[in-house]
C-alpha positions as CSV (number, residue, x, y, z in Angstrom):
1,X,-27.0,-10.8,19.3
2,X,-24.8,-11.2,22.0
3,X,-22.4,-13.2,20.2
4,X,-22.1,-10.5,17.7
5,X,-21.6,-8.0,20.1
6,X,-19.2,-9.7,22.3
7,X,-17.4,-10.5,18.9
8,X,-17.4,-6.7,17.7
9,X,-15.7,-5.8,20.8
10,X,-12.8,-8.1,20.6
11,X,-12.5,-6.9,17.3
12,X,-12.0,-3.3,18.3
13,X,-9.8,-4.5,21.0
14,X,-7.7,-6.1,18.7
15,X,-7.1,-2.9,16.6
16,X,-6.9,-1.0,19.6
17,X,-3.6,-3.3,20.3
18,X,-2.5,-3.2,17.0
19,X,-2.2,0.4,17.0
20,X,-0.8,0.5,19.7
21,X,2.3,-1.6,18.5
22,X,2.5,0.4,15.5
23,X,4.8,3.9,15.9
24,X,2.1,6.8,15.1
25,X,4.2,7.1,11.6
26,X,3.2,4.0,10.4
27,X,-0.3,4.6,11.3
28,X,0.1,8.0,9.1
29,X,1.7,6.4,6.5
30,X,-1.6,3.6,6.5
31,X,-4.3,6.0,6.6
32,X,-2.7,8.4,3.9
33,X,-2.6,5.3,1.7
34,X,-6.0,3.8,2.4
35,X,-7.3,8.0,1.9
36,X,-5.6,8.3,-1.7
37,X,-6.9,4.7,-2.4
38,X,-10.8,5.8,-1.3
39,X,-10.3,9.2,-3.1
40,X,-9.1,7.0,-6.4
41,X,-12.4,5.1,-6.1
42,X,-14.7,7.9,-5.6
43,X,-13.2,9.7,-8.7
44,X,-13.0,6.5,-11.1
45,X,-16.4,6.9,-13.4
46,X,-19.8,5.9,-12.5
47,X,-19.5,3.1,-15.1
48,X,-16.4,2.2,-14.0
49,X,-17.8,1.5,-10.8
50,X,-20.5,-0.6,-11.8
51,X,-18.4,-2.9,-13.9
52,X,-16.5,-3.2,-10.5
53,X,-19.5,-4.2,-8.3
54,X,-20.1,-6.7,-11.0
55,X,-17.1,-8.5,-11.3
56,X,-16.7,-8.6,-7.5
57,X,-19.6,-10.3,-7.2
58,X,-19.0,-12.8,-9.8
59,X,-15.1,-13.4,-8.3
60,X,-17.1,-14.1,-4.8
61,X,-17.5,-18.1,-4.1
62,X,-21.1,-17.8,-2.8
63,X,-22.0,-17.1,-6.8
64,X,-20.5,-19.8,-7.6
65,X,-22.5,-22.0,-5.0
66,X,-25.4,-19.9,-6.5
67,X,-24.6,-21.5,-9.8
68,X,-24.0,-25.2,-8.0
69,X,-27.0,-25.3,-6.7
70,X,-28.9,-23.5,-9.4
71,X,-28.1,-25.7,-12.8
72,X,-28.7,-29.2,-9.8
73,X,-32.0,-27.4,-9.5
74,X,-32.8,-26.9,-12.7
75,X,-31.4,-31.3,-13.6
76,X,-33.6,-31.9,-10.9
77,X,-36.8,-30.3,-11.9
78,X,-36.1,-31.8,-15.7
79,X,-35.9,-35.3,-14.4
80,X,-39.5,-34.5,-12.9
81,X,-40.5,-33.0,-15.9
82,X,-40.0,-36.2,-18.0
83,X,-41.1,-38.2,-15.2
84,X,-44.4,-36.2,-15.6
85,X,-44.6,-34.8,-11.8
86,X,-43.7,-31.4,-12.8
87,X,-45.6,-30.1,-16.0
88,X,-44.2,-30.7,-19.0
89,X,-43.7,-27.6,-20.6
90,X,-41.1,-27.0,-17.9
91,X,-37.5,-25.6,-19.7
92,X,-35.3,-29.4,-19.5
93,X,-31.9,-29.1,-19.0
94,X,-29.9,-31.9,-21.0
95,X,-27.1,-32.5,-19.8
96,X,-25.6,-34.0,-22.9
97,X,-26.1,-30.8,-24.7
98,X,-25.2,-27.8,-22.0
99,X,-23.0,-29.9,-19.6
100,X,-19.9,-28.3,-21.7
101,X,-21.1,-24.7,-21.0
102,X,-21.9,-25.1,-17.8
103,X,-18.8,-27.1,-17.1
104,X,-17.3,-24.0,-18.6
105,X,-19.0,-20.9,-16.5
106,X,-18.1,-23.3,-13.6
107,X,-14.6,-23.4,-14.3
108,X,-14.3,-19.6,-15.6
109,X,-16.1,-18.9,-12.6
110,X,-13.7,-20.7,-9.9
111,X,-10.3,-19.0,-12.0
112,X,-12.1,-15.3,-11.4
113,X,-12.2,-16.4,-7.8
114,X,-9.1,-17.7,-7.3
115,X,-7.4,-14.7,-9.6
116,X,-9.3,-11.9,-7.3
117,X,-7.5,-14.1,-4.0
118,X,-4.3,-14.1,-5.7
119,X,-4.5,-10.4,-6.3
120,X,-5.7,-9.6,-2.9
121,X,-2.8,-11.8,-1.5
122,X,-0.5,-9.7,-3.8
123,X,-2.1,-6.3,-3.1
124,X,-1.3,-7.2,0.2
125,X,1.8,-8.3,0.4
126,X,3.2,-4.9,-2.3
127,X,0.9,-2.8,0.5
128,X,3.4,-4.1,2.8
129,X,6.5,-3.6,1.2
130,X,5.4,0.1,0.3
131,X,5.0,0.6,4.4
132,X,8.3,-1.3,5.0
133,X,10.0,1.3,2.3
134,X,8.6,4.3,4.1
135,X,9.6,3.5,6.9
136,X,13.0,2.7,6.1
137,X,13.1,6.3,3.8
138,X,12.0,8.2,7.7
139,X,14.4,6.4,9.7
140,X,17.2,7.0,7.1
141,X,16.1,10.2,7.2
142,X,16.4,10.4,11.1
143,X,19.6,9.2,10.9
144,X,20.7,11.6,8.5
145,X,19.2,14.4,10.8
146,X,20.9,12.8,14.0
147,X,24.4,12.9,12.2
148,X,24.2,16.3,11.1
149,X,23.6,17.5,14.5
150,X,26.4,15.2,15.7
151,X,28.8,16.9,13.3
152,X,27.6,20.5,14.1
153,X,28.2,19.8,18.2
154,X,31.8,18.8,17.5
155,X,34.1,21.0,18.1
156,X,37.2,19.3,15.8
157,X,34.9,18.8,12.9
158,X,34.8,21.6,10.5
159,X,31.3,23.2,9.8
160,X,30.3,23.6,6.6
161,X,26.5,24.1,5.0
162,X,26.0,20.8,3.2
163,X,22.7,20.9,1.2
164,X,22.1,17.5,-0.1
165,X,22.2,16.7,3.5
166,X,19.4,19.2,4.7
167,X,17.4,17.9,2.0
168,X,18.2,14.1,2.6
169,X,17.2,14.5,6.3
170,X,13.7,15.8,5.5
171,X,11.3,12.8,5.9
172,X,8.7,12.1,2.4
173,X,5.3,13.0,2.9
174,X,3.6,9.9,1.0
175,X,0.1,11.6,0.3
176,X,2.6,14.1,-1.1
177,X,4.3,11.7,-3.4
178,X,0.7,9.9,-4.1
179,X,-1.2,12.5,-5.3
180,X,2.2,13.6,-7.4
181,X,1.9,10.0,-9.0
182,X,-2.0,10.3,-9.6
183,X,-1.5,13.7,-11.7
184,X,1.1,12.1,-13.7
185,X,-0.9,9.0,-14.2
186,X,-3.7,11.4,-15.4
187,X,-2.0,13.4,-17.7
188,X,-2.2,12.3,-21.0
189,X,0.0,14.7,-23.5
190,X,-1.1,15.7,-27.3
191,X,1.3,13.4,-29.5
192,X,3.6,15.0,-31.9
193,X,1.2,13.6,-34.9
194,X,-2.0,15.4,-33.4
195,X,0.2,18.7,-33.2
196,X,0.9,18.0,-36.7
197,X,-2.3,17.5,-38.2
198,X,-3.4,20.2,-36.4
């Protein structure tokens, strides 16, 4: 118990440190990602969600230590079986006959792992790049606001309203653009033949 709690706290002090290196933006940025990401998962359909329980499970390695150690179980208890210590009615597993589709769960079973790794290492690393282009779009749009003030305090340069510019120094609001993208993704429009039969 100790150990668990000593553990949890240098967890939390790690995060604590973490977000303290980060600029409060890009803890914005994070948290209005991971809220449009929960909010997506709440929404998806009850079914939807079952189906995802279940395949996370089966893409996890312990099931497929589950089945290791279940169909060795089950070769074991056979061999007992026709060595008459366990009774014989017991279900025998021949090897000769299911060995191919066990071979083949196991195998099917180690891609789905190794796929859902691959797509968390992916996941990760396009979660990344969407924080590194936000960031870049804020400070550009710093920049733009620092110049336009520059220009404005100088007295030889002439003033003038320049309105791409206002707009260009106004930093993106991502849950903005993210809940933009989800209504788009979730509108489906009546095709011209529908309208037509109609």
């Amino acid at each position: 118990m100790e150990d668990r709690a000593s553990y949890n706290s240098v967890t939390e002090q790690e995060s604590l440190d973490v977000n303290e290196l980060l600029p409060e933006q890009v803890i914005k940025n994070i948290k209005a990602i991971a809220t449009h990401q929960e909010r997506y998962r709440q929404n998806s359909p009850a079914h939807q969600q079952v189906i995802d329980k279940i395949v996370a499970i089966f893409g996890q390695p312990q099931f497929l230590y589950f089945q290791i150690v279940f169909f060795t179980s089950w070769g074991i208890c056979s061999y007992l079986s026709n060595r008459h210590i366990l009774p014989a009615d017991f279900p025998l597993f021949d090897l000769r006959e299911e060995g191919l589709e066990v071979a083949g769960l196991l195998i099917s079973t180690g891609v789905l792992i190794y796929q859902n790794r691959q797509e968390k290492i992916s996941e990760d690393r396009s979660h990344l790049m969407l924080q590194l282009n936000l960031i870049t779009e804020q400070k550009i749009a710093k920049l733009i606001s620092l110049v336009e003030e520059l220009r404005t305090d100088l007295p030889n340069v002439i003033n003038r309203a320049d309105l791409e510019a206002e707009i260009m120094q106004q930093a993106i609001d991502p849950q903005a653009i993210l809940e933009v993208i989800q209504q788009n993704s979730e509108y489906s429009p009546t095709t011209p033949v529908e309208n037509e039969n109609r």
